[in-house]
Structure formats: C-alpha cells, structure tokens
N, C-alpha and C positions, 0 to 999 in steps of 0.2 A: 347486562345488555347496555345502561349506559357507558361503561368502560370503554366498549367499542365504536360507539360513536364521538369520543372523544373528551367525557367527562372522568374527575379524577372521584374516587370513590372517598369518601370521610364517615363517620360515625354518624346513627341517627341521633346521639345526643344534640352533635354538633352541627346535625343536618334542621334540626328542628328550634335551634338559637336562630339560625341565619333565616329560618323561615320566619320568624315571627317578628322578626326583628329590620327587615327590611321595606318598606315600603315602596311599590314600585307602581309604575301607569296599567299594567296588566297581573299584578298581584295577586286579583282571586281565579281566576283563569288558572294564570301558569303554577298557582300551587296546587289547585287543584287535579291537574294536568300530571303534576310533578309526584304529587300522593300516588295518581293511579300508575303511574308512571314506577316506581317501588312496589305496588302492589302486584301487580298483574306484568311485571316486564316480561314475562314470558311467551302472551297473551300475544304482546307487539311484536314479539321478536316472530311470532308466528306468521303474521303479516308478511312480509317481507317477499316470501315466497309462493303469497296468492296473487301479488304485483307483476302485469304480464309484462313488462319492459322495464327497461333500467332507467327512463326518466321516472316511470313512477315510482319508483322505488330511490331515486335521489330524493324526492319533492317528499316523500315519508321519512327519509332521514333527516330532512331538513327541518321538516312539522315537528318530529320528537325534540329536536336540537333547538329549535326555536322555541318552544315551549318552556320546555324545562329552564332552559337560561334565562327564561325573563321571569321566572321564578323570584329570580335574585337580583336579575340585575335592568329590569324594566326597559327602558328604549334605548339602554345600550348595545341591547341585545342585538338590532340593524345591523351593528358595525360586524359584532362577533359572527352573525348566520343572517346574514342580508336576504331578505325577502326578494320573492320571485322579479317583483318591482318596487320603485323608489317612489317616495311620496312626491317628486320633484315631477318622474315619468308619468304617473298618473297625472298632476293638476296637467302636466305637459300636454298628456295625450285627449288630458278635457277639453282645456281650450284649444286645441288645433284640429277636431273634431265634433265638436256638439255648439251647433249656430246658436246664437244667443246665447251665449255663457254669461250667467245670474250670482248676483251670491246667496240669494234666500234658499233654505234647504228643500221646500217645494213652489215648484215653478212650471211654467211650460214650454219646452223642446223642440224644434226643429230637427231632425234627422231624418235623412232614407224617404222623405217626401211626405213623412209622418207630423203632426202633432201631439206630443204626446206630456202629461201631467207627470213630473213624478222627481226623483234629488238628479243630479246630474252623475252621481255615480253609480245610479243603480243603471241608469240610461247607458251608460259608459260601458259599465262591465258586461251589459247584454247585446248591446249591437256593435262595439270594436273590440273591444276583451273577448267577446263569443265565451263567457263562461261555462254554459252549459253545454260545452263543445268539446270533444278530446279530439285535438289533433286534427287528424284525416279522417279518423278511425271510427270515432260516436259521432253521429249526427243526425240532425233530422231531415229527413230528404224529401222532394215535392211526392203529394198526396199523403203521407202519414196522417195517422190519428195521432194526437198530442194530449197527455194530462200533464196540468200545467197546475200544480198542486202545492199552494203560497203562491199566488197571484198578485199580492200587492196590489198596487197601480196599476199593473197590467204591460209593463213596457216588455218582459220578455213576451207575454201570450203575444204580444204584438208582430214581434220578432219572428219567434214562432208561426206566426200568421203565415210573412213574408215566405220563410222556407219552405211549407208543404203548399204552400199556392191554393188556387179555387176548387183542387182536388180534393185536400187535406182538409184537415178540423182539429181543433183547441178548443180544451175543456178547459177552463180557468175556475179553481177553485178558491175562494177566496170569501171567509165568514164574518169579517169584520165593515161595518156598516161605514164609516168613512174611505178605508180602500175602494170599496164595491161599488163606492159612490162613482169613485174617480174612475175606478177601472171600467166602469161601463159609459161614462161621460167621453174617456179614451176613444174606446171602439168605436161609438157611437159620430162621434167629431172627425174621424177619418171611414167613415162608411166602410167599416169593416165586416163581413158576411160570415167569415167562417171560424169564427171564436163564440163559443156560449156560457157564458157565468153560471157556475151553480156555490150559490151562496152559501156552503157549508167546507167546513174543513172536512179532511182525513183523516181518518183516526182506526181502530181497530176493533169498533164497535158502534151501532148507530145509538146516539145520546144527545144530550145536552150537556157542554161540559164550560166550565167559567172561561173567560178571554180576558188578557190583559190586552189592550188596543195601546198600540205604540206606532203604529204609523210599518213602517218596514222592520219592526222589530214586536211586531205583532203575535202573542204566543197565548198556546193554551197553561191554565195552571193550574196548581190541584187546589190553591184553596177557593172556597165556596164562595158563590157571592159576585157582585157585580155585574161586567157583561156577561150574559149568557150567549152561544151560539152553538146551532146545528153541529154536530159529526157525524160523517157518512164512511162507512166499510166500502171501499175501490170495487171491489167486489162483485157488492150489491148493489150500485151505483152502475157498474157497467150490467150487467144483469137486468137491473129496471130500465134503463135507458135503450137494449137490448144493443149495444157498440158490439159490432160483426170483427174488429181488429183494433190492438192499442201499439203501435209503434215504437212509443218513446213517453219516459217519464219523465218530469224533469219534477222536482223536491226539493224546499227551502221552508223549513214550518219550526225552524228555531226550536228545535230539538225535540221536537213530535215526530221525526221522521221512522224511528223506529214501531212506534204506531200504526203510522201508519203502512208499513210496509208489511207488518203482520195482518191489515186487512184488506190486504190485496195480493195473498200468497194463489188464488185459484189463476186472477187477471196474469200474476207471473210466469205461472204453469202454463198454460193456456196461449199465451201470446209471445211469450218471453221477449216483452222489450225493452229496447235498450234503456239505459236507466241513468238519469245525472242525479246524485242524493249529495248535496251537505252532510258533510260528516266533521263540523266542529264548533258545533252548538255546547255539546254535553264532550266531557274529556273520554267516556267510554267511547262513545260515537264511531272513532276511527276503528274498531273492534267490532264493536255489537254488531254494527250495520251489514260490514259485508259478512259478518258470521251467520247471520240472519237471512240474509239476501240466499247466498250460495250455499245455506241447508235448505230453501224454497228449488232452487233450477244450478246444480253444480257447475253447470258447462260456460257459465259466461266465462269470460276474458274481462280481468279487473285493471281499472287506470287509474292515476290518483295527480291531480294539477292543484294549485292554489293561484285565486286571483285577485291579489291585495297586496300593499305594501307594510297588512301587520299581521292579526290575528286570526280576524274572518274569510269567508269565501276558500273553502278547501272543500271540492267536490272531490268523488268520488264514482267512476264513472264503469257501469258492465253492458258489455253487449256478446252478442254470437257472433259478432264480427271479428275475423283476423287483422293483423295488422296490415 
C-alpha cells in the first residue's frame, strides 16, 4: 500500500534503526501512525473506496503520506506533502479576519457581531475555515437540531447557533468545569436563546469516568483519579430529553469519538444525521470510525477534508445527502 502512494519499501530491521533513531516535532504521532500504517495497510487501503469523491480521497492520500513521512523526517515533511494550508495563510487569514487580534492564547473575540472567549484559532477554524462544513454538501441548515459534542468554549455551538437560526437548537456537550464556565459566560454575554449546555460528555455508557482538563485538549483517560466527570449514552440523553429530530452531529472529544458514536447507534438509526467526527486523535481513528459509523446506517455518503497547516483537525464527514 505504501508503494503506491509513493514510499520506497526497506527492511523492518532497517525500518526500525531509522525509527528509533530519529527525533522529530511529531515523532510519536507519525510513528505511531506509521506502525498501524504496517499493521493494518490493508484496513486503509480499504478506505479509499468508501470515499464518495475524489477530493476526499486526495486529502486521505495526503493524511497517510503526511503521516508516515514525518515519522522520519518531522517539519520537513510541509515541504515533501504540504498541508491543505500554510502556517503563513492561517496567521494570514487570522489577522485579516478576527477584530482584535491578541497574542495570549485565551482572550475575547470580536466576530459575526459576536463576543466570544476562546484561542483565535479555534475562533478561526469555526467561523472562516467552516470546519465542520464539507463543501456544499454537509451542513447545518436553518432550524436543525445540533449536538455539539466537545463544546469547549463554545465558539462553534455559537456558530452553530447562527446557522439553524430561532427555529433550530444546540446541545453543547461539554464536562469540564473551566470550559463550561466560559462556554456558558459565551452564550450568556451575547444573549443567546437557542443553545443548552448539558455538562456531561459522550461516551458509550452512562458513568463517571476520570478527565484530564487541558483547556481545548480536554480528554477522557483510563487511569483513575483526579477530575472526575459525567458520561451520558446520545441515546439516552436524547430519549430523556424526549428530542422529536437530531440533524447534525458535530464530534471533537480527543479520541473518545469512537465511544461515543457506539452510544448513539439508535439516535443514528432513527435520525440519520449528518455527522462531522474527528478522526485523528488516535492513528486507528481514520479506520475505526467510519467502520463503525456505516455498520450502524450503510447508506451515508463519506467525505474526508483536513483544516490545519500540520497534524490536527482531519474531519470526517456522512450525510444522506448527494453531491
């Protein structure tokens, strides 16, 4: 499989000197990346052909190829398989776009008549990036229901807000006590109506499971201890809340996504909406997910974009929509 995307084959003796022996800026990432990547190539090469267009299917060539190379060869990898964007076109598209451009990594925002808390590139990538957007083709359109599941700060539920209008409604999920601070300080400071915090993650079982609190890199872990927080099954969640329709999902839970997507296989059955998931938290991720996804509802239509100029923000996006 590497072969054909342009890598020359060598010996695992000789694969496994260069690996240990290189140090690079994305080192554990892309080896890990690169292991499954030897493991399971078969697995990827399967992908290929669940990809309903040939952009998404370039942006997965590129994700394997960008990966694997910075195994080895760390930020030179840019040059070799250049990212969707340049680190120049982002800071570019920051300051020519988001009023009050700061350098502290949380601040408060000016955009779209909004105030809003939160880094300027997560502000960035939701209301001029449209990340959780594919194209024409996924979107959230006025009155939708929205689960907004990794809420952060709250700048996309915000977004969100804007699209489905005073018809729609945003559930913003979001377990950690400093986000939920800010993300409801958000809502609150621009009188917003049709977004509702429910302060628990997603997960695939209702529990109590530990939390590392990192700010937008906020994630659940297995070992014990420390933050404790809520997890709620979509499921059962839309079920007790009794939600009559779910539109659009959007997923950002730093490699819970699988999780949580297995406890919301009935809301998928039942509503089948369009869906934006992160799929590059965990190296399986590009795999698992939509293997997962379309054994729950087969007939979606899969899209695959990246919104970064390195490693992160590679969604992955199904809808019943055509092109």
């Amino acid at each position: 499989m590497l072969s054909k995307l342009g890598f020359v084959l060598i010996k695992q003796s000789d694969f496994a000197n260069l690996l240990e022996n290189c140090p690079t800026q994305n080192d554990e990432a892309g080896r890990k990346f690169l292991r499954y990547v030897l493991e399971k190539g078969e697995e990827i090469d399967k992908l290929f052909p669940l990809l309903s267009d040939d952009y998404s299917r370039g942006i997965l060539k590129w994700f394997i190829q960008y990966r694997v190379c910075s195994a080895l060869l760390g930020t030179r990898t840019n040059e070799l398989y250049p990212p969707k964007f340049t680190d120049l076109e982002i800071e570019t598209g920051i300051s020519s776009s988001i009023q009050e451009d700061k350098d502290s990594y949380l601040d408060t925002y000016d955009i779209n008549d909004l105030k809003i808390t939160t880094n300027k590139w997560a502000l960035y990538n939701s209301f001029i990036l449209k990340q959780y957007v594919y194209k024409e083709t996924v979107s959230p359109e006025t009155s939708d229901y929205v689960l907004d599941i990794g809420a952060c700060y709250g700048e996309t539920s915000l977004w969100f807000s804007g699209m489905v209008g005073e018809s729609g409604y945003v559930w913003a999920f979001e377990p950690d006590d400093v986000n939920y601070t800010i993300l409801g300080e958000n809502i609150r400071r621009n009188n917003i109506k049709n977004i509702q915090i429910v302060k628990k993650g997603a997960y695939n079982k209702n529990t109590q499971l530990s939390f590392d609190a990192r700010g937008t890199g906020s994630k659940i872990v297995e070992q014990k201890g420390g933050n404790i927080v809520d997890v709620i099954k979509v499921d059962d969640f839309v079920e007790e809340q009794k939600i009559r329709r779910v539109n659009y999902v959007k997923m950002d839970i730093e490699g819970a996504e699988r999780f949580a997507v297995e406890g919301m296989k009935d809301t998928i059955r039942r509503f089948k909406p369009s869906l934006a998931l992160s799929v590059y938290h965990l190296s399986e991720d590009i795999v698992n997910i939509p293997k997962l996804v379309l054994g729950i509802f087969p007939h979606y239509r899969v899209y695959l974009d990246h919104f970064s100029s390195n490693f992160p923000e590679t969604v992955m996006f199904f809808s019943t929509k055509g092109d």
